[in-house]
Biopython code that builds the backbone (N, CA, C, O; Angstrom):
import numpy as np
from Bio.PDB.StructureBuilder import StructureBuilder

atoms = [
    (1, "UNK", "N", (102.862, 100.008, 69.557)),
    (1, "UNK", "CA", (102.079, 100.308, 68.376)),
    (1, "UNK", "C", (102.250, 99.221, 67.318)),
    (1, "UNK", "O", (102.225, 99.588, 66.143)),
    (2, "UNK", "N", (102.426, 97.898, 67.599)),
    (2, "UNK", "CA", (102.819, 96.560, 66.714)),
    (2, "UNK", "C", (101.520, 95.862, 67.467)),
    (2, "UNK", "O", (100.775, 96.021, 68.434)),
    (3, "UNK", "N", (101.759, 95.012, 66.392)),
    (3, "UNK", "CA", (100.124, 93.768, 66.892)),
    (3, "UNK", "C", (99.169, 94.392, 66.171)),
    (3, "UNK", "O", (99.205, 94.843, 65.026)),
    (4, "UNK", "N", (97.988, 94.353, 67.280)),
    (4, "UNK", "CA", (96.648, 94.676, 66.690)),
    (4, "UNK", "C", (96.473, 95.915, 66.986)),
    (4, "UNK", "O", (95.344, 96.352, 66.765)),
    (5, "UNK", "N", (97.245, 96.623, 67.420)),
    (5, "UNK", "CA", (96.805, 98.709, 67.647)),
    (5, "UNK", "C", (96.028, 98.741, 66.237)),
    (5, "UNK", "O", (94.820, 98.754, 66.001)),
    (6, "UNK", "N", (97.173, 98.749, 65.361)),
    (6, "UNK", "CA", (96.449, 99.333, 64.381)),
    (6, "UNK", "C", (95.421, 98.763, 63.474)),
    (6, "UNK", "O", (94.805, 99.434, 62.646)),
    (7, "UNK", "N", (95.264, 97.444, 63.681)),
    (7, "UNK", "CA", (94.134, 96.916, 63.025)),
    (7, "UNK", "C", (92.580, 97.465, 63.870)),
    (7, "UNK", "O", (91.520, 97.487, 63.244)),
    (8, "UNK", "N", (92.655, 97.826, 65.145)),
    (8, "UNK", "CA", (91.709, 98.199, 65.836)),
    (8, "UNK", "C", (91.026, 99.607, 65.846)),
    (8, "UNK", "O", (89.907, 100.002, 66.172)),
    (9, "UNK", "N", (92.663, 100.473, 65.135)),
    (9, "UNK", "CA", (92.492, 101.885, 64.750)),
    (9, "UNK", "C", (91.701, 101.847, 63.521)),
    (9, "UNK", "O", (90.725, 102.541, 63.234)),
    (10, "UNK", "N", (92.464, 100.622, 62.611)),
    (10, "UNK", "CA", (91.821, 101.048, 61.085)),
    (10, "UNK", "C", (90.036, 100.512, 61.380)),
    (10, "UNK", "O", (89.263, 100.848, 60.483)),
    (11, "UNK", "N", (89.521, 99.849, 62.384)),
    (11, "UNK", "CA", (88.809, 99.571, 62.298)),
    (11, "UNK", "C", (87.385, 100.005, 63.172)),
    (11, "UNK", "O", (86.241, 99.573, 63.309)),
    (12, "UNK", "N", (88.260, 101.192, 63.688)),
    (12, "UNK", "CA", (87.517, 101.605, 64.921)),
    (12, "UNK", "C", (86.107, 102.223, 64.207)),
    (12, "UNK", "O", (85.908, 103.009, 63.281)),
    (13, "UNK", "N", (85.311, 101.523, 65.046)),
    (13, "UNK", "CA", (83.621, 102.139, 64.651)),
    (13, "UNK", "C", (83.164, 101.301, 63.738)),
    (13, "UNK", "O", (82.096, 101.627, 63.220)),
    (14, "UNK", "N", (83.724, 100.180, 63.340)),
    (14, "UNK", "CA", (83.071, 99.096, 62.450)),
    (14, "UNK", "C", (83.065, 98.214, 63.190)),
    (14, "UNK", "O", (82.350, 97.449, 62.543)),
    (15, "UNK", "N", (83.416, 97.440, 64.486)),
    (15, "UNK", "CA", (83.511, 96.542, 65.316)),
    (15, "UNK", "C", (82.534, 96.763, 66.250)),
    (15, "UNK", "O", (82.247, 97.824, 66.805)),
    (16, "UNK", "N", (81.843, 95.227, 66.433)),
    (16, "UNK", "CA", (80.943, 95.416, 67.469)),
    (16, "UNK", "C", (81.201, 95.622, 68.569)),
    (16, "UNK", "O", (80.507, 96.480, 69.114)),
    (17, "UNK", "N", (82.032, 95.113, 69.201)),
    (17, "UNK", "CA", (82.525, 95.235, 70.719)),
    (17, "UNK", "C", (83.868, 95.039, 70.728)),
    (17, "UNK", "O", (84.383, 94.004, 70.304)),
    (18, "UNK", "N", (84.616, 96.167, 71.283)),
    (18, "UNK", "CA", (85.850, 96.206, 71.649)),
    (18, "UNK", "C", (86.462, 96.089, 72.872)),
    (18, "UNK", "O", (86.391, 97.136, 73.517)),
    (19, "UNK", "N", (87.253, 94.854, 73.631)),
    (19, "UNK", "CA", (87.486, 94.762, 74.713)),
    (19, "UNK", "C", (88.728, 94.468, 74.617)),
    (19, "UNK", "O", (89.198, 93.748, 73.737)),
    (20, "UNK", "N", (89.625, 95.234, 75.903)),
    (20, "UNK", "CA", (90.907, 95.871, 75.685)),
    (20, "UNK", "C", (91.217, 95.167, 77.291)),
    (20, "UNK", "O", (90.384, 95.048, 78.191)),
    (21, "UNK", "N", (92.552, 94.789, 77.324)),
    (21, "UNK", "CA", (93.048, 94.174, 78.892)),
    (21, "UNK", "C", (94.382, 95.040, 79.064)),
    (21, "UNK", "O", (95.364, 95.199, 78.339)),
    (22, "UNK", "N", (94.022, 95.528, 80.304)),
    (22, "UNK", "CA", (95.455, 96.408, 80.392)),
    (22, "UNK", "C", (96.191, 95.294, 82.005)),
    (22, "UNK", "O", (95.688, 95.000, 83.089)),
    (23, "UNK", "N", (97.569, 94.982, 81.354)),
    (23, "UNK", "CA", (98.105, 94.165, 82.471)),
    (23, "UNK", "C", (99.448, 94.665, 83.051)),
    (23, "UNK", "O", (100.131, 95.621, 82.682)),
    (24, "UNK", "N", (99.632, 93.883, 83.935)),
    (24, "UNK", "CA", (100.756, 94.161, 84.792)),
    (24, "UNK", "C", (101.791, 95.295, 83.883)),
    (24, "UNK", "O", (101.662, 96.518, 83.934)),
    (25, "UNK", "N", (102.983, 94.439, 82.936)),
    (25, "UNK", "CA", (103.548, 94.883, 82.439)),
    (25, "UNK", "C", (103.792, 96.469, 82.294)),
    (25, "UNK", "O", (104.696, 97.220, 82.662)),
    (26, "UNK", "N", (102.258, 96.689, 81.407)),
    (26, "UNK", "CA", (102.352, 97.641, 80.348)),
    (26, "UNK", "C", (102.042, 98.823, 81.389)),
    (26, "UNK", "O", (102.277, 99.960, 80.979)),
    (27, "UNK", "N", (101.448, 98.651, 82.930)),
    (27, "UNK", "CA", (101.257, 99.922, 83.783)),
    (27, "UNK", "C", (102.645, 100.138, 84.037)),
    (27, "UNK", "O", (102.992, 101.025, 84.816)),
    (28, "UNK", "N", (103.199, 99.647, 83.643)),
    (28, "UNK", "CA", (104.869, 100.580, 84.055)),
    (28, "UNK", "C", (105.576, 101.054, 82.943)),
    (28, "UNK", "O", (106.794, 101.232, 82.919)),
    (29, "UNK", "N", (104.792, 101.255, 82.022)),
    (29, "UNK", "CA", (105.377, 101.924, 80.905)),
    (29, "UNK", "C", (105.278, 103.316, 80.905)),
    (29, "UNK", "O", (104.158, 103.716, 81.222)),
    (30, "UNK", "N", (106.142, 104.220, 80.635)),
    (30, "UNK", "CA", (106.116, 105.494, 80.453)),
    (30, "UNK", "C", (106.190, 106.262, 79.680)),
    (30, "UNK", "O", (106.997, 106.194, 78.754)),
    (31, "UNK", "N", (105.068, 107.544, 79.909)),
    (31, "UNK", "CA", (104.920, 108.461, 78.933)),
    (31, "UNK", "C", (106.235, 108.792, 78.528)),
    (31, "UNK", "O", (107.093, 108.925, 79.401)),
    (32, "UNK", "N", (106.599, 108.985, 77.020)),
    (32, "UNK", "CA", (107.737, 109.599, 76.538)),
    (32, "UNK", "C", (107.815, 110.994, 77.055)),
    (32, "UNK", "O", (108.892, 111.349, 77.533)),
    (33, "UNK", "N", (106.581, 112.034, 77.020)),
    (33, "UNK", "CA", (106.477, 113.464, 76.902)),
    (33, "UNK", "C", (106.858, 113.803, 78.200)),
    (33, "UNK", "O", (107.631, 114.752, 78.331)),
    (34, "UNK", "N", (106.213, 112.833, 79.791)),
    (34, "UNK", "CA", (106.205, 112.836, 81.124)),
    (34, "UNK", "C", (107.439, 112.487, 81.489)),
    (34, "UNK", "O", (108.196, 113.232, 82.113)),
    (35, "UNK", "N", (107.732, 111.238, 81.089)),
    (35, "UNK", "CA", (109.106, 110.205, 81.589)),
    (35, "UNK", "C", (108.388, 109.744, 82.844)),
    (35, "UNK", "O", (108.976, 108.961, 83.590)),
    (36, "UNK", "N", (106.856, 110.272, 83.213)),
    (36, "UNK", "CA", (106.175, 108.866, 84.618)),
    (36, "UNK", "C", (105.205, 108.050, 83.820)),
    (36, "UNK", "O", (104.606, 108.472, 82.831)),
    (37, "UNK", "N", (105.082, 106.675, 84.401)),
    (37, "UNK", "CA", (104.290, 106.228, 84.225)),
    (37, "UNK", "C", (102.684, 106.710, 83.537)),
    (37, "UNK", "O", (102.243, 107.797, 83.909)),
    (38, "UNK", "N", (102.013, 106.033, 82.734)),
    (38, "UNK", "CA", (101.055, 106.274, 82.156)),
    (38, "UNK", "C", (99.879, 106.199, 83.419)),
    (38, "UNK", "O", (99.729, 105.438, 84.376)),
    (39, "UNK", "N", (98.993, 107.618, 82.809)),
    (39, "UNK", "CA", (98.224, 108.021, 84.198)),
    (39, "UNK", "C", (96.426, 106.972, 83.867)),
    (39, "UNK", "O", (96.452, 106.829, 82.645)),
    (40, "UNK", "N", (95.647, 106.575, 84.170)),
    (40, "UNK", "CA", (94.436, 106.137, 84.406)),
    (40, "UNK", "C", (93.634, 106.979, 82.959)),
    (40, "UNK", "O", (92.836, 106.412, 82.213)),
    (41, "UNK", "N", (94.008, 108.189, 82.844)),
    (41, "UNK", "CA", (93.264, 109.056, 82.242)),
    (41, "UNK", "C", (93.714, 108.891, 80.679)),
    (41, "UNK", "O", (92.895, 108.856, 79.761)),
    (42, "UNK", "N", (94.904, 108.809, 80.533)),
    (42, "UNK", "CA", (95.890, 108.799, 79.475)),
    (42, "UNK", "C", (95.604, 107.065, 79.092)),
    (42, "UNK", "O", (95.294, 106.904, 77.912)),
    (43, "UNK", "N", (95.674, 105.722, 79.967)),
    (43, "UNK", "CA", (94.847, 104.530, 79.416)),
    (43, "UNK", "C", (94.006, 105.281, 78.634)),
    (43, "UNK", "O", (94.235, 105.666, 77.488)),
    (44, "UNK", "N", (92.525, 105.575, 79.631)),
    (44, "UNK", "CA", (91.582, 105.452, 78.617)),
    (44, "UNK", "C", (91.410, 106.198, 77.576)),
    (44, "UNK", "O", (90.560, 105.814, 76.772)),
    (45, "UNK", "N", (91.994, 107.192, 77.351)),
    (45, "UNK", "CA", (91.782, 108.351, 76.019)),
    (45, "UNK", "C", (92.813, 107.475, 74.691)),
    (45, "UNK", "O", (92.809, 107.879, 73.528)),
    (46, "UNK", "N", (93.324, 106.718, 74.977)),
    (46, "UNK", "CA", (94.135, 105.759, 73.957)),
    (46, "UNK", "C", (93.425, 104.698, 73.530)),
    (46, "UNK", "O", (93.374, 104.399, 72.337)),
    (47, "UNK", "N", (92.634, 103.841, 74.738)),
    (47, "UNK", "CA", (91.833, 102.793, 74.555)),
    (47, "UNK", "C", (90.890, 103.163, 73.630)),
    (47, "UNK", "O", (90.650, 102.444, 72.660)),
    (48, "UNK", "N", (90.235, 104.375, 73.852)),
    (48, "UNK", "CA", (88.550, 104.675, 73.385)),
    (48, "UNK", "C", (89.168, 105.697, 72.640)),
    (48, "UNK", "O", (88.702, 105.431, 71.532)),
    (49, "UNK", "N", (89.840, 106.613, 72.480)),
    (49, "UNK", "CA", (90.008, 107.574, 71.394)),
    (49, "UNK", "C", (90.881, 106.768, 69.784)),
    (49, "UNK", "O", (90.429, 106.754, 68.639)),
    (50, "UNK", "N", (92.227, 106.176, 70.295)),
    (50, "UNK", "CA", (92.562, 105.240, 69.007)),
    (50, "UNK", "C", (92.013, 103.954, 68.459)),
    (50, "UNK", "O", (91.735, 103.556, 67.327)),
    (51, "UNK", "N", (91.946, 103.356, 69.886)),
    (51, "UNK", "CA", (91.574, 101.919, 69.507)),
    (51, "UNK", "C", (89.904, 101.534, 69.397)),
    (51, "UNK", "O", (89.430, 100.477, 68.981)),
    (52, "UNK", "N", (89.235, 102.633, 69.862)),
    (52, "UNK", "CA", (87.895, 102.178, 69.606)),
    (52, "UNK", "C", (87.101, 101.438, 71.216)),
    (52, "UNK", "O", (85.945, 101.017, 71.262)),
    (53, "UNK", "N", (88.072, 101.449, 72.379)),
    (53, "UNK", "CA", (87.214, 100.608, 73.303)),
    (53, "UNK", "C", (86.091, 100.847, 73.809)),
    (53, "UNK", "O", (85.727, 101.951, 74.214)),
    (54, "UNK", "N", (85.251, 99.513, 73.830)),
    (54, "UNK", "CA", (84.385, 99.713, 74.555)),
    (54, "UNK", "C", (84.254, 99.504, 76.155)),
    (54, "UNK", "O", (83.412, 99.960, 76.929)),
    (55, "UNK", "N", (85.394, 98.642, 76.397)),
    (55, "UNK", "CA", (85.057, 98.528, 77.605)),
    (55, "UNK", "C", (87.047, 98.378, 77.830)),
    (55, "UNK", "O", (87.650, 98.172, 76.777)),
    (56, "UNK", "N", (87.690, 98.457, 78.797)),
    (56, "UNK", "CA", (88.696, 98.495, 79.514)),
    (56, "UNK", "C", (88.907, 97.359, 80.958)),
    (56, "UNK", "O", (88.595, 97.874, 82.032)),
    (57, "UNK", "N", (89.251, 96.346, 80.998)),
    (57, "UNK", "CA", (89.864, 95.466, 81.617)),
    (57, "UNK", "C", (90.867, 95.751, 82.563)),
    (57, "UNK", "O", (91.899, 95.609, 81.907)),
    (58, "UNK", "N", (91.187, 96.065, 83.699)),
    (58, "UNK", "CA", (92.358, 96.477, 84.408)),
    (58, "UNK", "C", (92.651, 95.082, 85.141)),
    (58, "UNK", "O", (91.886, 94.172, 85.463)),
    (59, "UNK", "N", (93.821, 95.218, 85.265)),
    (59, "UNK", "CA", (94.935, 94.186, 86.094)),
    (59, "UNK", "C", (94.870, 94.436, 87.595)),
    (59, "UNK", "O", (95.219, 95.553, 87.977)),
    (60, "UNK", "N", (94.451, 93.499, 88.538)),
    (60, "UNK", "CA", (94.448, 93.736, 89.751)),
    (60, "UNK", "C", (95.531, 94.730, 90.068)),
    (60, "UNK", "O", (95.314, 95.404, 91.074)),
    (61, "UNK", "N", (96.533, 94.938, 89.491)),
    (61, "UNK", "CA", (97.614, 95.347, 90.265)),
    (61, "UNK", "C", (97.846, 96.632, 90.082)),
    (61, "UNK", "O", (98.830, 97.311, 90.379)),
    (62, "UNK", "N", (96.370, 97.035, 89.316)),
    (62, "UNK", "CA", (96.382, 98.716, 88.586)),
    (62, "UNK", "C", (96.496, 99.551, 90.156)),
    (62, "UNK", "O", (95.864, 99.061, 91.092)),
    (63, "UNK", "N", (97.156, 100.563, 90.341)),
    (63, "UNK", "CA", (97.426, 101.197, 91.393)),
    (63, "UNK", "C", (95.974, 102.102, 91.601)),
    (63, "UNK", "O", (95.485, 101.809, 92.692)),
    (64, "UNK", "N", (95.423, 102.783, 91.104)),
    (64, "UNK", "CA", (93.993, 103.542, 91.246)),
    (64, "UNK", "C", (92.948, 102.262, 91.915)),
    (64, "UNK", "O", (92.027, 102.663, 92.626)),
    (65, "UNK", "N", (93.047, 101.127, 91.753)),
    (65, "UNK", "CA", (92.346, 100.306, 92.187)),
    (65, "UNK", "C", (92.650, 99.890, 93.765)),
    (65, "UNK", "O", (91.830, 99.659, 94.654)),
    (66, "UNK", "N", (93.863, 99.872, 93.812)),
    (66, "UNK", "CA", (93.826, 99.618, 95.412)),
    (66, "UNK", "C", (93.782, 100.916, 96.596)),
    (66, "UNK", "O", (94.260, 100.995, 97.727)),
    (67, "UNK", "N", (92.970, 101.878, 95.754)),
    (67, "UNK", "CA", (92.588, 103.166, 96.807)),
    (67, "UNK", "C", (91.446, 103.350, 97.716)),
    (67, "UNK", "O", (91.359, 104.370, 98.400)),
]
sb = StructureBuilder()
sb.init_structure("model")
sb.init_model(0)
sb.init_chain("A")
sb.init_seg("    ")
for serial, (resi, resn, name, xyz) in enumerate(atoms, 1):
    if name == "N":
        sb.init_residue(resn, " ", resi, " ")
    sb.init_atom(name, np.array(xyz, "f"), 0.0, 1.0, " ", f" {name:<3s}", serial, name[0])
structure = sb.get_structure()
Protein backbone atom coordinates (compact mmCIF):
# COMPACT_ATOMS: atom_id res chain seq x y z
CA UNK A 1 0.00 0.00 0.00
CA UNK A 2 3.28 2.48 -0.65
CA UNK A 3 4.02 3.87 -4.21
CA UNK A 4 1.25 4.68 -6.37
CA UNK A 5 -1.82 2.53 -4.60
CA UNK A 6 -2.88 5.42 -3.30
CA UNK A 7 -2.40 8.00 -5.78
CA UNK A 8 -4.54 5.67 -8.11
CA UNK A 9 -7.19 5.33 -5.24
CA UNK A 10 -7.29 9.12 -4.76
CA UNK A 11 -7.70 9.24 -8.30
CA UNK A 12 -9.81 6.55 -9.30
CA UNK A 13 -12.51 7.65 -11.95
CA UNK A 14 -10.60 10.74 -13.04
CA UNK A 15 -7.97 8.78 -15.09
CA UNK A 16 -8.30 7.82 -18.47
CA UNK A 17 -6.90 4.49 -18.60
CA UNK A 18 -5.67 2.48 -15.89
CA UNK A 19 -3.23 -0.31 -16.53
CA UNK A 20 -2.05 -2.43 -13.70
CA UNK A 21 0.90 -5.40 -14.13
CA UNK A 22 0.64 -8.09 -11.73
CA UNK A 23 4.21 -9.99 -11.60
CA UNK A 24 5.99 -12.81 -10.45
CA UNK A 25 6.76 -11.60 -7.01
CA UNK A 26 3.61 -10.22 -5.75
CA UNK A 27 1.50 -13.78 -6.79
CA UNK A 28 3.08 -15.17 -3.77
CA UNK A 29 1.94 -12.82 -1.49
CA UNK A 30 -0.58 -13.70 1.04
CA UNK A 31 -3.83 -12.90 2.19
CA UNK A 32 -3.39 -11.79 5.87
CA UNK A 33 -7.21 -12.98 6.68
CA UNK A 34 -6.40 -16.58 4.52
CA UNK A 35 -2.55 -16.96 5.28
CA UNK A 36 -2.83 -18.56 1.16
CA UNK A 37 -1.82 -16.90 -1.46
CA UNK A 38 -3.94 -14.18 -3.15
CA UNK A 39 -6.77 -15.85 -5.26
CA UNK A 40 -7.40 -14.48 -9.22
CA UNK A 41 -10.67 -13.09 -7.83
CA UNK A 42 -9.25 -11.16 -4.85
CA UNK A 43 -6.40 -9.52 -7.77
CA UNK A 44 -9.11 -8.23 -9.53
CA UNK A 45 -11.63 -6.79 -6.92
CA UNK A 46 -8.39 -4.72 -5.60
CA UNK A 47 -7.25 -3.76 -9.09
CA UNK A 48 -10.79 -2.41 -10.24
CA UNK A 49 -12.51 -1.85 -6.90
CA UNK A 50 -9.41 0.38 -5.16
CA UNK A 51 -7.23 1.20 -7.78
CA UNK A 52 -9.55 1.99 -10.54
CA UNK A 53 -8.27 -0.74 -13.28
CA UNK A 54 -9.04 -0.88 -16.40
CA UNK A 55 -7.37 -3.48 -17.65
CA UNK A 56 -5.04 -6.17 -15.59
CA UNK A 57 -1.68 -7.47 -17.01
CA UNK A 58 -0.77 -10.98 -15.65
CA UNK A 59 2.76 -12.49 -15.45
CA UNK A 60 3.23 -15.58 -17.47
CA UNK A 61 3.81 -17.36 -14.41
CA UNK A 62 0.19 -16.54 -13.03
CA UNK A 63 -0.92 -20.14 -12.07
CA UNK A 64 -4.81 -19.83 -13.50
CA UNK A 65 -3.04 -19.27 -16.76
CA UNK A 66 -1.28 -22.40 -17.21
CA UNK A 67 -4.72 -24.44 -16.93
Amino acid sequence: MKNSYPFFNKYKGKLSYVGLAVQEPTLSDKNPATKKPFTKEEFTAFAQGYLGADVIFWSTATPWLKK
